[in-house]
C-alpha positions in Angstrom: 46.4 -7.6 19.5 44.3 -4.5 19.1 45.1 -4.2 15.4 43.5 -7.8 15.2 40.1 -7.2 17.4 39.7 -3.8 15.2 40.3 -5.5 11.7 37.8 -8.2 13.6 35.5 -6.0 14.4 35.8 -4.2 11.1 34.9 -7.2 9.3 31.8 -8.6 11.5 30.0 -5.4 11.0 30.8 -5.4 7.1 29.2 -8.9 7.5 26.3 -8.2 9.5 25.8 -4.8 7.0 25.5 -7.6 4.1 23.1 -9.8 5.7 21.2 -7.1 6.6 21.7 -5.8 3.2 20.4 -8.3 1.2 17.9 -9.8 3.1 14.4 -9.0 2.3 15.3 -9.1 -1.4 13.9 -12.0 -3.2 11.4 -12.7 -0.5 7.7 -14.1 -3.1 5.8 -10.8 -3.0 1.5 -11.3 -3.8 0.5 -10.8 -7.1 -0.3 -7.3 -8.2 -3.6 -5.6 -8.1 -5.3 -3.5 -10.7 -7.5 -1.1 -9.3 -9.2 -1.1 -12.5 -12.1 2.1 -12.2 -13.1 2.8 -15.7 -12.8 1.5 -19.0 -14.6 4.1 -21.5 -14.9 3.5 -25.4 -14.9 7.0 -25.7 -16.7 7.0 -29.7 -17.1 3.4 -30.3 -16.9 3.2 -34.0 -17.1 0.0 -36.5 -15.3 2.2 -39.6 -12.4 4.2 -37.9 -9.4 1.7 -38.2 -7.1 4.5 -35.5 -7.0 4.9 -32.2 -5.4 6.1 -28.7 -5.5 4.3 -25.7 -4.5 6.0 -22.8 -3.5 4.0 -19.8 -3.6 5.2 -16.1 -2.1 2.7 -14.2 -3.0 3.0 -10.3 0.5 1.9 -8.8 1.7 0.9 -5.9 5.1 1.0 -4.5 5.3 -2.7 -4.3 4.5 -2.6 -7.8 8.3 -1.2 -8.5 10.2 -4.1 -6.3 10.3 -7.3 -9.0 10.7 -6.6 -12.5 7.7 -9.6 -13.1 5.5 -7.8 -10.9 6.0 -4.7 -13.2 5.3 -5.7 -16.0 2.1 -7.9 -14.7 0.8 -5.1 -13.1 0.7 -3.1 -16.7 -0.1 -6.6 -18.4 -2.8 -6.6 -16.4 -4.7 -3.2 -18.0 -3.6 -3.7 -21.6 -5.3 -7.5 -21.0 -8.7 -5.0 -20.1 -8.2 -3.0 -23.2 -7.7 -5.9 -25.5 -10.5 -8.0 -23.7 -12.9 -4.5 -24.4 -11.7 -4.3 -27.9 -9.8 -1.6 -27.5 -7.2 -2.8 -30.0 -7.6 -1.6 -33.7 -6.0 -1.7 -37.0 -3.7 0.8 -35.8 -3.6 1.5 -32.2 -1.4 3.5 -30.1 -1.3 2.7 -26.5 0.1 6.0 -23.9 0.8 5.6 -20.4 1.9 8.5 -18.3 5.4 10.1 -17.4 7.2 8.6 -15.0 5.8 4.8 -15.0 9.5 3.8 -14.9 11.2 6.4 -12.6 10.3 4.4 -9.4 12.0 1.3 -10.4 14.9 2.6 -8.4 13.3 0.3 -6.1 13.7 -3.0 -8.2 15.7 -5.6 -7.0 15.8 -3.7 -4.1 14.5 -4.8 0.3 11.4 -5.2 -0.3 10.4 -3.2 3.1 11.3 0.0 1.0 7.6 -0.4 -0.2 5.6 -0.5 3.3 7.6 2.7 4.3 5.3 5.7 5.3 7.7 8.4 4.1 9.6 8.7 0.7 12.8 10.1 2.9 12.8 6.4 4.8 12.3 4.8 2.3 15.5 6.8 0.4 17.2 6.4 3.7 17.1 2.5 3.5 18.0 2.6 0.1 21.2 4.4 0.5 22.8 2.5 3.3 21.8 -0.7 1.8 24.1 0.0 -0.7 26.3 2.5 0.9 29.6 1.6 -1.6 27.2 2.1 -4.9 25.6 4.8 -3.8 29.1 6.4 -2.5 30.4 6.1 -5.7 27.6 7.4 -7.6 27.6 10.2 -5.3 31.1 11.4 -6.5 29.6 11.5 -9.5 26.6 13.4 -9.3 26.5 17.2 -9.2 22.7 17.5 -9.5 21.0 20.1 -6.8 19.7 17.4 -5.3 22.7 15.4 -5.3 21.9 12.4 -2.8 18.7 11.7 -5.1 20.8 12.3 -8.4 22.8 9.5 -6.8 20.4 7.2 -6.6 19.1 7.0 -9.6 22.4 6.9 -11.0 23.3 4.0 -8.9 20.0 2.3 -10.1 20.0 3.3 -14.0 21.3 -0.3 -15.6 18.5 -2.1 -13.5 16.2 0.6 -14.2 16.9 0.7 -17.9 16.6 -3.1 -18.2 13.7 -4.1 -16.0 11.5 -1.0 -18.0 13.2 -1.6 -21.4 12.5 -5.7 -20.8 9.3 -4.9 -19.7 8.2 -2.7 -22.2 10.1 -4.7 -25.2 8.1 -7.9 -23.9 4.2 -6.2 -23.6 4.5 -4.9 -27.1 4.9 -7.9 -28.5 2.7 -9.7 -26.8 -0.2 -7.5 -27.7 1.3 -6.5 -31.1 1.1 -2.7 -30.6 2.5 0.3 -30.3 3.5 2.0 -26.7 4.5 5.6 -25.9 6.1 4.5 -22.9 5.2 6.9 -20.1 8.8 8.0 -19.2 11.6 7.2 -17.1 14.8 9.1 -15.6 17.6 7.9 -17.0 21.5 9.1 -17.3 21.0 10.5 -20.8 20.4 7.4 -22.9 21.2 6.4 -26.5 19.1 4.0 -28.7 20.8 1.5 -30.4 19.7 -1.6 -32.9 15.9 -0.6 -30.6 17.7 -1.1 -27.7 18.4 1.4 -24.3 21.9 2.2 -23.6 23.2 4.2 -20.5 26.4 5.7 -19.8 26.4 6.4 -15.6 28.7 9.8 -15.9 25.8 11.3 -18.4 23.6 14.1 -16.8 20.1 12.7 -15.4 17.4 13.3 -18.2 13.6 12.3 -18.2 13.0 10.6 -21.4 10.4 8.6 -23.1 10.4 6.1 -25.8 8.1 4.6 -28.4 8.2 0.9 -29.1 6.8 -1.1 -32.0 5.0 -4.6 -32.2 8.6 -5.5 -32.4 9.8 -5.1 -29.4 12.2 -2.7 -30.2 12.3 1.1 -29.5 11.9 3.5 -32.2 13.6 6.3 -33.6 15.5 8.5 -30.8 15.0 9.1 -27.4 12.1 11.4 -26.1 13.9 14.0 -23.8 12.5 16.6 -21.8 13.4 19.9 -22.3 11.1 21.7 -19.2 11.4 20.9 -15.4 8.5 20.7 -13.2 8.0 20.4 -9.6 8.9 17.2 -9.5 12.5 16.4 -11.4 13.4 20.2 -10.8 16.6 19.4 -8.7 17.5 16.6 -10.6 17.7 17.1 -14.8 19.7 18.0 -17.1 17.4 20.0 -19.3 17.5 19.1 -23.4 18.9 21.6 -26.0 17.7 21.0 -29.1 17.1 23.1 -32.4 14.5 20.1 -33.4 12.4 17.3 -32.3 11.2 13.9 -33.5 8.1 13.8 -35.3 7.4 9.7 -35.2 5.9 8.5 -38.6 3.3 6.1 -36.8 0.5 4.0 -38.5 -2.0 6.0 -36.6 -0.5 9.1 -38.1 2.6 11.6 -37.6 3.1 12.0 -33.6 4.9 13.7 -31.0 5.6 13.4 -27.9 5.8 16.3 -25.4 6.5 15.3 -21.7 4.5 16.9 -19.2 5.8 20.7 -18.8 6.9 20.5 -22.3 3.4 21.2 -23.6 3.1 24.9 -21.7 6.1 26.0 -23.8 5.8 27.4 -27.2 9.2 26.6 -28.1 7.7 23.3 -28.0 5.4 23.4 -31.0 7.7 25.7 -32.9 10.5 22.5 -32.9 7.6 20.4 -34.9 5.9 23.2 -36.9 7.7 22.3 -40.4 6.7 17.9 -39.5 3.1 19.0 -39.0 2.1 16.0 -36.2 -1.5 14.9 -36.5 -1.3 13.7 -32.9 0.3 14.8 -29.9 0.6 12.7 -26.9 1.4 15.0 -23.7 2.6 11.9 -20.7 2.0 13.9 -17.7 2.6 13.3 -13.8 1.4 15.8 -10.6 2.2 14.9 -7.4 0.0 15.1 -4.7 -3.3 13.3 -3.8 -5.6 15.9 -5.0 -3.0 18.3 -7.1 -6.0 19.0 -10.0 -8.2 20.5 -7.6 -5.6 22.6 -5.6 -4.6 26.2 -6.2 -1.8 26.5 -9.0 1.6 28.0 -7.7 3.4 27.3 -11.1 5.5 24.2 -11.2 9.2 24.8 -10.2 10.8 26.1 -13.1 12.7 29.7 -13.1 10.9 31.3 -15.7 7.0 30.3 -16.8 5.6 30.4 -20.4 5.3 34.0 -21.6 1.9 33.9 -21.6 1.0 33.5 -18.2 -1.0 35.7 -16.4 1.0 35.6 -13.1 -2.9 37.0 -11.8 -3.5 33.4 -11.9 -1.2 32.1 -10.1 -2.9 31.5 -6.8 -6.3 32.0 -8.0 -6.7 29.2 -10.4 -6.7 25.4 -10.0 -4.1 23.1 -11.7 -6.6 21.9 -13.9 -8.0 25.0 -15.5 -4.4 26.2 -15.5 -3.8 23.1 -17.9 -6.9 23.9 -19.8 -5.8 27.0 -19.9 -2.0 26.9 -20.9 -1.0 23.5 -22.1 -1.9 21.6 -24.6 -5.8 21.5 -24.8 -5.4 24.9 -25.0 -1.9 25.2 -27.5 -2.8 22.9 -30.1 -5.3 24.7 -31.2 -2.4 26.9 -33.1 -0.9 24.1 -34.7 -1.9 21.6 -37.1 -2.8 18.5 -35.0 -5.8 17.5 -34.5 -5.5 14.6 -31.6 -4.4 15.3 -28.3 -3.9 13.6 -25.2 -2.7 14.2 -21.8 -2.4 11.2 -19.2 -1.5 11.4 -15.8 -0.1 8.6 -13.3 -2.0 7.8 -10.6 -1.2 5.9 -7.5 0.6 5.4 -3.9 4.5 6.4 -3.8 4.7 7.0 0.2 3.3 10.3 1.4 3.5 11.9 -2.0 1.2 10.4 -4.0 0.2 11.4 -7.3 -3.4 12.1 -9.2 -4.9 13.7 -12.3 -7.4 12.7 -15.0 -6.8 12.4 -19.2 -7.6 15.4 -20.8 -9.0 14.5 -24.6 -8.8 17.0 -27.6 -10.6 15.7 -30.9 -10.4 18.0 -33.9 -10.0 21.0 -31.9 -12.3 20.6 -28.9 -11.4 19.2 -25.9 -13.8 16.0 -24.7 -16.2 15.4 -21.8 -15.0 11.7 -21.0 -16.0 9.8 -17.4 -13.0 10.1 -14.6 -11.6 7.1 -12.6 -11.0 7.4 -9.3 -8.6 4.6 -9.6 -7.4 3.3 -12.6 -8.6 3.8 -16.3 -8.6 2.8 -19.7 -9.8 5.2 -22.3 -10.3 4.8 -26.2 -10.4 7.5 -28.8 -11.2 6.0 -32.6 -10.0 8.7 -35.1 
């Protein structure tokens, strides 16, 4: 008799932890919003067929829940861009790093957005899906292994909603997309398409997709932690790097920390890149302006003066050390760093573009919110 009222009891809190998990799911959400700030033509030009347009989505945790609200919400600034006439003969659209890591929340309660702290919200997230994330758990052996788990557990939604999403814009507006970045278990490309394998180490990757729809050439993988995905990646060897044979001219992509490093620049010496796009994210509401500690890693680039650490802001220590300041020794001529911007619980993240043209690094108008810029080359 007791065997039976415990087995009972067993099963009416698995069935109350499954209402309760899955409610609050597919619930209509309101359309998204675009805090649009700033769109600047930054050298309007009638004869230069190339150009960047860089892309600083202001996002929203509800922006993350519905894999349609997604991709409206970034439909929504490359509509601005095209309705400016930002699109050229050859045009390369950037957003920042990171646009697609906080799709762990798609297809997920929707209340995970109105949460005030990122550890509810994670909280919520786990035991709603206590089995999955138990399971990814056992296979995570990241430093942060609870997070690790997570995005585990979410990588095949994550990987469709931002490959779907992605595959879907750049077709619509027939141009090329540097992708921001996402963390993925170590992906593979395949016929243009993202592939995942769950027991892979976590990797921050990027990917460049064509009018097509489909992704091209390899993936994009970081090779530098940051503050940020510190406790979580599984940091890329490699003895090269992609140099992507573009209509706007030979490009590479270096995410975020990646440009402080001079092994960086060394792996793409022999493709010479005319352009390099540097996808960047800082967290915090007002990182730029804040005193620079370093960003998480266990050794900085050798030239450093640790003097500055402490004494300069985050943005003269990117001015200073990264790429506005590195390409200058190598043959590009077309930078771009482009930071996400928006409301992710109580950590937030800012920044503004930082523009180099043949050398010299551009005065170009800052958006408080969102912002669209242009640079004909």
């Amino acid at each position: 008799m007791l065997k039976r009222i415990g087995i009972s009891l067993v099963l009416l809190l698995i069935f109350i932890w499954l209402i309760w998990s899955y409610s609050g799911r597919k619930t209509p959400v309101d359309p998204p919003k675009i805090f649009l700030s700033l769109v600047q033509d930054i050298n309007p030009s009638d004869t230069l067929k190339n150009n960047l347009v860089g892309i600083q989505p202001y996002m929203e945790e509800a922006d993350f829940v519905l894999q349609e609200r997604y991709r409206n919400k970034l439909e929504l600034y490359l509509a601005e861009a095209k309705k400016s006439n930002l699109f050229r003969t050859n045009t390369l659209v950037v957003f920042p790093e990171n646009i697609g890591t906080w799709l762990i929340l798609v297809n997920e309660k929707h209340s995970l957005a109105d949460k005030n702290r990122i550890e509810d919200a994670k909280a919520t997230l786990i035991w709603s899906n206590i089995f999955d994330f138990s399971l990814a758990y056992l296979r995570s052996d990241e430093e942060d292994r609870s997070m690790a788990a997570i995005f585990r557990m979410k990588a095949k939604n994550m990987a469709e909603a931002y490959f779907d999403s992605f595959s879907t814009l750049a077709q619509q507006f027939q141009t090329y997309i540097v992708a921001g970045s996402i963390i993925l278990p170590k992906p593979i490309v395949v016929d243009g398409e993202i592939y995942i394998d769950i027991t892979e180490p976590l990797t921050n990757v990027s990917f460049i997709f064509g009018p097509d729809g489909k992704i091209i050439g390899k993936p994009i993988i970081k090779k530098h932690s940051g503050d940020f995905d510190d406790l979580l990646l599984n940091l890329a060897q490699s003895e090269n790097h992609e140099v992507f044979d573009l209509p706007v001219g030979k490009t590479s992509i270096l995410l975020n920390e990646d440009a402080w490093f001079e092994d960086s620049y060394q792996l793409i010496e022999n493709s010479t890149p005319a352009i390099i796009i540097n996808p960047s994210f800082s967290p915090g509401i007002n990182s730029m302006a804040e005193p620079w500690e370093g960003f998480g890693v266990l050794s900085l680039p050798l030239d450093v003066d640790s003097m500055d650490l402490g004494n300069i802001t985050l943005l003269e220590a990117i001015e200073k050390y990264s790429l506005p300041q590195k390409i200058k020794n190598s043959n590009a001529q077309i930078g771009m760093t482009l930071f996400l911007k928006g409301e992710f619980w109580d950590l937030g993240a800012s920044g503004q573009p930082l523009i180099i043209h043949k050398g010299d690094s551009l005065e170009i108008q800052n958006a408080d919110l969102g912002g669209v810029w242009s640079l004909s080359f």
